[in-house]
C-alpha positions in Angstrom: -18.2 4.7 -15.4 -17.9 7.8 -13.6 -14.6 9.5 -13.2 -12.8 9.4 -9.9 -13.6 12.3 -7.2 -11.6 15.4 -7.5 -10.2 15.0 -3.8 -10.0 10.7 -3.9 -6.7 10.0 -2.3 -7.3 6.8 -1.0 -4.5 4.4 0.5 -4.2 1.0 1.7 -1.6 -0.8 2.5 0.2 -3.5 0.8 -1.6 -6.5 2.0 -4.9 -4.5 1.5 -4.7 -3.8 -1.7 -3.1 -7.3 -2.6 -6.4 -8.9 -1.3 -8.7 -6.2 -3.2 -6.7 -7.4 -6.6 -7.5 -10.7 -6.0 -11.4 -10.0 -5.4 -11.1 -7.5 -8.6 -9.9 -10.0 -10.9 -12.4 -12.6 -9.3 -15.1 -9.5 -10.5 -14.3 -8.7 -13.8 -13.4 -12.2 -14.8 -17.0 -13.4 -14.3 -17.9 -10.3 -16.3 -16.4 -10.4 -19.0 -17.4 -14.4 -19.4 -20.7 -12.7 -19.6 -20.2 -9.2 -21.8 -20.7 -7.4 -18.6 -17.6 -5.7 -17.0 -18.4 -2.1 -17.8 -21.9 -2.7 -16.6 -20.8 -4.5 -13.6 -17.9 -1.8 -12.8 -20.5 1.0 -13.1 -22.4 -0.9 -10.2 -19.5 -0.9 -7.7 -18.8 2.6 -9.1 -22.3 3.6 -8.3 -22.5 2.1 -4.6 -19.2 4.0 -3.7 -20.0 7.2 -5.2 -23.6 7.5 -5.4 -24.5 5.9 -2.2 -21.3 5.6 0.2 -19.7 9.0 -0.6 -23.3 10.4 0.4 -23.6 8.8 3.3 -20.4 7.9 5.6 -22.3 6.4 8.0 -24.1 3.7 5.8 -20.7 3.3 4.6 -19.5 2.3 8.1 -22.5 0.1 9.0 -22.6 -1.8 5.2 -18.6 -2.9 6.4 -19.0 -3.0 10.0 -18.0 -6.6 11.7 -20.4 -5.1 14.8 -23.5 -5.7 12.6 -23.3 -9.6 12.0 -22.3 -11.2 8.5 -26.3 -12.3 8.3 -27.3 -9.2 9.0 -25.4 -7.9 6.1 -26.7 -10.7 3.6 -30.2 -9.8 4.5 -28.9 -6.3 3.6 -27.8 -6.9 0.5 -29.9 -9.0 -0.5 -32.9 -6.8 0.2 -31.1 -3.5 -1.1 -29.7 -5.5 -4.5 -31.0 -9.2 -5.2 -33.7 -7.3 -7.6 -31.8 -3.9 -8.2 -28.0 -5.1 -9.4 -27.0 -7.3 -11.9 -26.6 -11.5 -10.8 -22.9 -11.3 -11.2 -22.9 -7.9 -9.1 -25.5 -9.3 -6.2 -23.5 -12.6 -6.1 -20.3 -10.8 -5.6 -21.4 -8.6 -2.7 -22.9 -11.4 -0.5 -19.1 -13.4 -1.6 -16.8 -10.2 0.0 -19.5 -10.4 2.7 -18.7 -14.2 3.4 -15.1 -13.2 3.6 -15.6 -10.2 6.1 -14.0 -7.8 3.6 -16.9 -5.1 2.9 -15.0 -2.7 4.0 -12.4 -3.1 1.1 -15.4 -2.3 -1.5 -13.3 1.2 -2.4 -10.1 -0.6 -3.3 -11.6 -3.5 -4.9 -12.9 -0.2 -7.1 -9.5 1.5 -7.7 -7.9 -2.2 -8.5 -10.5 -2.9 -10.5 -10.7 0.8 -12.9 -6.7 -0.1 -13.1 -7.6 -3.6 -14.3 -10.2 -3.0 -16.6 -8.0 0.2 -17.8 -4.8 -2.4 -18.7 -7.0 -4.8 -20.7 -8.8 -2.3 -22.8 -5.5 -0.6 -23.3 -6.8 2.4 -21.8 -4.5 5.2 -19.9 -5.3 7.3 -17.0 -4.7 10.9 -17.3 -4.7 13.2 -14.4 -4.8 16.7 -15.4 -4.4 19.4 -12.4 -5.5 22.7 -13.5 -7.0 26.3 -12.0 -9.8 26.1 -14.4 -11.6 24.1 -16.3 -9.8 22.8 -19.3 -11.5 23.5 -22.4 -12.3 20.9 -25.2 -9.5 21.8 -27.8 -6.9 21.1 -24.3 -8.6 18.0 -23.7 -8.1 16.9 -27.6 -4.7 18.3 -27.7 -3.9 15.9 -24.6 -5.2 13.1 -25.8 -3.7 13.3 -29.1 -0.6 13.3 -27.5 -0.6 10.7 -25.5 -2.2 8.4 -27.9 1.5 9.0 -29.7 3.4 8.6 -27.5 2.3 5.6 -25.1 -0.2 4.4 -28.3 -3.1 3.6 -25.6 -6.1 5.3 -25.5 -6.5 8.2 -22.9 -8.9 8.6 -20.2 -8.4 11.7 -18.8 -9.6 12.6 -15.7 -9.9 16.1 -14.9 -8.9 18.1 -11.3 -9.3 21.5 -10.6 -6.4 23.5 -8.1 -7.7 26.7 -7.4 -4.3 27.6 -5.9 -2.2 26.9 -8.9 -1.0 29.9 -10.7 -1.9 29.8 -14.7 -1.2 26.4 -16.4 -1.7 22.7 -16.0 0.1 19.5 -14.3 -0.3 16.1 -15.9 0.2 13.1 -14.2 0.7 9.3 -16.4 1.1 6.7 -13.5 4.5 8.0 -11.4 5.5 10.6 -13.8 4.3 14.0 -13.6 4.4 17.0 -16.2 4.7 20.3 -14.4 2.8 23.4 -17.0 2.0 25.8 -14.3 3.1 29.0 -14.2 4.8 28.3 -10.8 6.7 25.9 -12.0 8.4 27.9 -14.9 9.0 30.5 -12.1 10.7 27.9 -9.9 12.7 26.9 -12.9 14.1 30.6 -13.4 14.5 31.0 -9.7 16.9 28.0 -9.7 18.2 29.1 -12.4 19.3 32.7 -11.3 20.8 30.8 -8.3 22.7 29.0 -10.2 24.0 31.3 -12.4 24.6 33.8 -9.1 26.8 31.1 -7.8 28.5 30.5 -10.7 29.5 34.3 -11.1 30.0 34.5 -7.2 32.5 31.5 -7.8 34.4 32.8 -10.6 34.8 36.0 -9.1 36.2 34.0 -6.1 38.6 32.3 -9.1 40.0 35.6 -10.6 40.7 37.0 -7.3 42.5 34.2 -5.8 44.3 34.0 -9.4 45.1 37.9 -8.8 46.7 37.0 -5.3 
């Protein structure tokens, strides 16, 4: 399965991405019954990134309620009946019956996270300037295989406009590496030492008076 793109910041709200859950689970359930759930996730991977991240506007028309439900099942099962797995085909023209095509991106997301819990496996955003080299990767992964004892996926992001360094995010908690950030740190300190000193001196001369 392909890694997520650099600049995916997709976001549905709560009942959305409830209902995409539901159809994820429904997905790699039947997969798995079958030895199939990578296979089948690198399908749904492929028709978001390979063939709706080229092409808005086929992404628009697969999902669009303007086009007629059997106008999309003739669609789909012209495009995939003999090009996708049975499990994948028969999932498509399912969403379809439901009218919710147009949540194919975070049936993907729900279904990465999924797939990522039961395999024990660990997303690992890393944020840098440039490239990170192999030994980083390594050193990374090592790491967080001892401390969360899962196995990493990391999934690299390049910030041109981060100075020196790296960020790693695991889930809601971030590790700041950058340059910047070690800056910041001294800056706040410096302040608060400054106001410390400026405070004391405030002390001595109000003990003087």
């Amino acid at each position: 399965m392909s890694e997520p793109s650099q600049n995916e910041n997709e976001f549905w709200d709560v009942g959305a991405r409830r209902i995409a859950r539901v159809y994820a689970e429904a997905l790699l359930n039947s997969a798995e019954q079958k030895g199939q759930a990578a296979a089948v996730l690198d399908e749904l991977d492929s028709l978001v990134r390979d063939v709706f991240d080229r092409d808005k506007r086929l992404e628009v028309l697969f999902s669009s309620a303007a086009l007629g439900r059997q106008a999309r099942t003739a669609a789909i099962e012209k495009l995939f009946k003999t090009r996708a797995s049975e499990i994948f085909y028969r999932f498509l023209l399912v969403v379809n019956d439901h009218e919710r095509l147009d949540l194919l991106r975070a049936i993907l997301t729900e279904a990465r996270n999924l797939h990522d819990q039961r395999t024990k496996r660990l997303k690992v955003l890393v944020t840098s300037a440039v490239p990170i080299s192999d030994e980083q990767r390594q050193r990374i992964e090592t790491r967080v295989r001892e401390r969360f004892n899962l196995e990493p996926v990391v999934v690299p992001k390049i910030d041109p406009t981060l100075l020196g360094g790296i960020k790693i995010r695991i889930g809601d908690r971030q590790f700041d590496g950058t340059v910047r950030a070690r800056l910041d740190l001294i800056r706040q300190q410096l302040l608060l030492r400054s106001s410390h000193e400026i405070q004391s001196g405030r002390d001595r001369f109000s003990s003087a008076d």
